[in-house]
N, C-alpha and C positions, 0 to 999 in steps of 0.2 A: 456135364461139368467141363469147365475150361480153365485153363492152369496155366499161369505167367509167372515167370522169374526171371530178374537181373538181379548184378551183382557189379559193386564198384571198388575200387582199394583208392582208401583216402588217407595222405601224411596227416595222422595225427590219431594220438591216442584212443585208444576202443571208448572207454567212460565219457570222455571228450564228445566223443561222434553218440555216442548213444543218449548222454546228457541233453544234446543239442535234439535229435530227433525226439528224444518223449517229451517236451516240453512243450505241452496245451498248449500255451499261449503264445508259441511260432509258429503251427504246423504249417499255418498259410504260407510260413516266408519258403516252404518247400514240398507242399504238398502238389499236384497237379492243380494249374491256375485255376479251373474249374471248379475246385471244390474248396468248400468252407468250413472247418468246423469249429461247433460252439459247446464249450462245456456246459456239462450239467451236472448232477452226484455223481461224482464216480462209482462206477465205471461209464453212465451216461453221457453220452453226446448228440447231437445231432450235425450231421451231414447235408450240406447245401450244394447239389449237382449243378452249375449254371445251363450245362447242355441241354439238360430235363425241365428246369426251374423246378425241382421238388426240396422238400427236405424230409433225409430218412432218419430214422431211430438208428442210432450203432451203440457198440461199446467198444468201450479203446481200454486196454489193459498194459501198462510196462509191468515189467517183471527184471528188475534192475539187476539182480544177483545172476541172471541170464543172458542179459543186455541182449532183450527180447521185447517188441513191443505187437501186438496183437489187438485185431480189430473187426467188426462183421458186422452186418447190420442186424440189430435185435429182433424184428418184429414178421418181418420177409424174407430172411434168411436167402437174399439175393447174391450176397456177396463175403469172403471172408480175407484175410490177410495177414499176414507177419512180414517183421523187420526184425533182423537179426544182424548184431555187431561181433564179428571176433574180433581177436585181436592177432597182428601177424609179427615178425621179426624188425626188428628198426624203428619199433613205435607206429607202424603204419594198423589199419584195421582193412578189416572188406567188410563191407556192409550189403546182404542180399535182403530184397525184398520178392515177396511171394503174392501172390493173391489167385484166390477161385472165387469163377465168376460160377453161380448155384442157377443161374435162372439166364437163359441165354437173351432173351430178352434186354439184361440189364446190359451185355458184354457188349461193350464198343468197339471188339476187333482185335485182331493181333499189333495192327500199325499202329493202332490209336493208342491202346496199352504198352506198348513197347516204347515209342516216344515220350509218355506222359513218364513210367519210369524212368529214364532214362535222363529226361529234363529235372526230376524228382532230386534223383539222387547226385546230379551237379549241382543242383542249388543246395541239396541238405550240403555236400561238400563244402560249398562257398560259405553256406553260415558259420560252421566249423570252422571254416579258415577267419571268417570275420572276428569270429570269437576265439578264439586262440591267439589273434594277433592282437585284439584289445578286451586281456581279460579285465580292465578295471570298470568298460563299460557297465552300466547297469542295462542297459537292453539289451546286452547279450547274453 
């Protein structure tokens, strides 16, 4: 098993950043470009790896009172993950995400992992800030 974690501090309130990240129907504006996902019943999803062309079975779970989101693929048990928001002094948050890769096969590397976090959690930033600075949009 292999184990990734970063960690980012974003101006703007925990609910804020955590609102933004569990919401189905952005994760693309922030997930690694590679991947797509498409709800199904909750907790169902499917996951679209462009690198692979496959799509896997996951389940994605928030857990709001934790501003906790959690995720893994159902059926291959190849891969699992969390996103976790505190909150810090000044209105600011950190946001860390985690992920183990279960099947090394699936694991794309320390470099490949690290950049795609990395790139992840600036865009989740930027939607944050997109949305906090126009909360009357309706697409935010």
């Amino acid at each position: 098993m292999t184990e990734y974690e970063r960690s980012r501090t974003m101006p703007a309130q925990p609910e804020q950043v955590f609102d933004q990240a569990a919401n189905v129907g952005q994760l693309d504006t922030w997930l690694p470009r590679d991947l797509h996902v498409e709800p199904e019943e909750p907790p169902a999803v499917t996951v679209h790896e462009d690198r692979t062309d496959h799509d896997m079975s996951a389940l994605l779970s928030a857990r709001p009172e934790q501003m906790r989101l959690e995720w893994g693929t159902r059926d291959q048990g190849s891969y699992a993950g969390w996103l976790q928001v505190a909150g810090l002094d000044g209105g600011a948050s950190e946001v860390t995400v985690h992920l183990s890769f279960f099947d090394e096969d699936h694991d794309p590397g320390r470099r490949a992992v690290d950049d795609a976090l990395d790139g992840s959690l600036r865009r989740l930033e930027e939607q944050v800030r997109l949305r906090t600075e126009n909360p009357a949009d309706p697409a935010g």
